[in-house]
N, C-alpha and C positions, 0 to 999 in steps of 0.2 A: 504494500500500500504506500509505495514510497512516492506518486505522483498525488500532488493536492490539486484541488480547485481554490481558487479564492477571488473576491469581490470585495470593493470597500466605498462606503457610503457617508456623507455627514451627515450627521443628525443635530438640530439645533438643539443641545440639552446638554446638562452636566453629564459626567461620567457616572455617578451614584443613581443618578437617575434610571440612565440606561440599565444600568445594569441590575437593578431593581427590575424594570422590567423582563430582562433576562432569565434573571432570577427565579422568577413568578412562573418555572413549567406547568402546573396545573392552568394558567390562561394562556397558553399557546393556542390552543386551539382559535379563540379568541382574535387571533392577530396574524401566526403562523398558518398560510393557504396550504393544506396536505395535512396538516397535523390532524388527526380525529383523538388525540386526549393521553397526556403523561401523568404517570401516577407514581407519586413519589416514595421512596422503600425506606430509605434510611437517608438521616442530615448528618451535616457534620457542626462540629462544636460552634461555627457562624449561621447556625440555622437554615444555611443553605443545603441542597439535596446534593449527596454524595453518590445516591443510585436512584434507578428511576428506572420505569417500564416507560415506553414508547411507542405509540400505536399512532401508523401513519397510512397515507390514504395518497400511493405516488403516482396515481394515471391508471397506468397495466397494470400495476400490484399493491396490493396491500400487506403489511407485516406489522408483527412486533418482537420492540426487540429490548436487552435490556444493556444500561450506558453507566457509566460510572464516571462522575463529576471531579475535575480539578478544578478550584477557585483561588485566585489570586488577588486577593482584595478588590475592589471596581476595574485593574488593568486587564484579566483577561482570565477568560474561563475557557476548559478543554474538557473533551468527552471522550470517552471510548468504549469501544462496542465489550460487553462481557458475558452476554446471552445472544448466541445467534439468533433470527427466527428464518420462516423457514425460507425466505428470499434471499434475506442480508446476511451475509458472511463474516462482513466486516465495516467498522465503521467507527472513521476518527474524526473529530472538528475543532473547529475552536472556534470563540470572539476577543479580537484584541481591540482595548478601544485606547484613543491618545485624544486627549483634549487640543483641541488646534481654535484658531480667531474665531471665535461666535460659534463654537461647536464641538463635536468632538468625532472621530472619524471610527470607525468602526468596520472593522475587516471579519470576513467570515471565511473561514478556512473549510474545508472537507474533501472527507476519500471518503468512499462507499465502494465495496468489494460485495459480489451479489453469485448466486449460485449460476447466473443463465449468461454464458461465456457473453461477453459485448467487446467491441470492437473500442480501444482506448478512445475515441473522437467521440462515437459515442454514450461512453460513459462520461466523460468530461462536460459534454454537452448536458447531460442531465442534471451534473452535481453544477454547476454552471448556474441552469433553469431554478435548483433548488435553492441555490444561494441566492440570488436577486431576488426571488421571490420573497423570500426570508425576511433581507434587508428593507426590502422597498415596505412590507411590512411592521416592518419595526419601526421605520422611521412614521412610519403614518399613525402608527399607535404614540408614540413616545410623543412628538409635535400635536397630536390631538386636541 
């Protein structure tokens, strides 16, 4: 999974903000287009979710899967896939956000590794489709 996709977006809003909303996976649905609903297993000591189930809704397939959270105070949080389901094989992200003039800019990384061989273009294309959709999202929730 060594090829990433990534896109980056500004958002007018603090970093604590954002990431607040980040934070909040039970209202992804909410805001993230494909998400049908994360349900969180276990926090860690900053009351943020350390694991979490993942049930998504990607076009041609549906899965869920289970992720396990790294958080870095408001600069940047990281997931990795640690329950296959029965599509997804693999699956790493992150959000790095850097406060910039009147904003703060926010990069979404991901690799998605899937059981139905695809052609590197693609897949890229997809994780690509899911990242802007994501962002474009997040920005319209967060600026609301």
């Amino acid at each position: 999974m060594a090829d990433r996709t990534s896109s980056t977006i500004t958002v007018k809003a603090g970093k604590s903000e954002i990431m607040a909303v980040i934070a909040d996976l039970p209202a992804y649905p909410e805001w993230a287009s494909g998400i049908r609903g994360i349900t969180v297993q276990e926090t860690g000591e900053d009351g943020r979710a350390s694991r979490a189930e993942l049930t998504f809704d990607g076009g041609p397939f549906s899965d869920t899967v289970g992720l396990a959270y790294t958080w870095e105070g408001d600069d940047r949080v990281t997931w990795k896939l640690v329950e296959a389901g029965s599509v997804v094989t693999g699956l790493h992200g992150s959000y790095s956000l850097a406060e910039r003039d009147g904003g703060t800019e926010v990069t979404y990384e991901l690799a998605v590794d899937v059981r139905i061989p695809l052609i590197g273009m693609v897949k890229r294309k997809g994780e690509k489709r899911i990242i802007d959709t994501a962002l474009k999202g997040l920005k319209r929730h967060v600026e609301s």
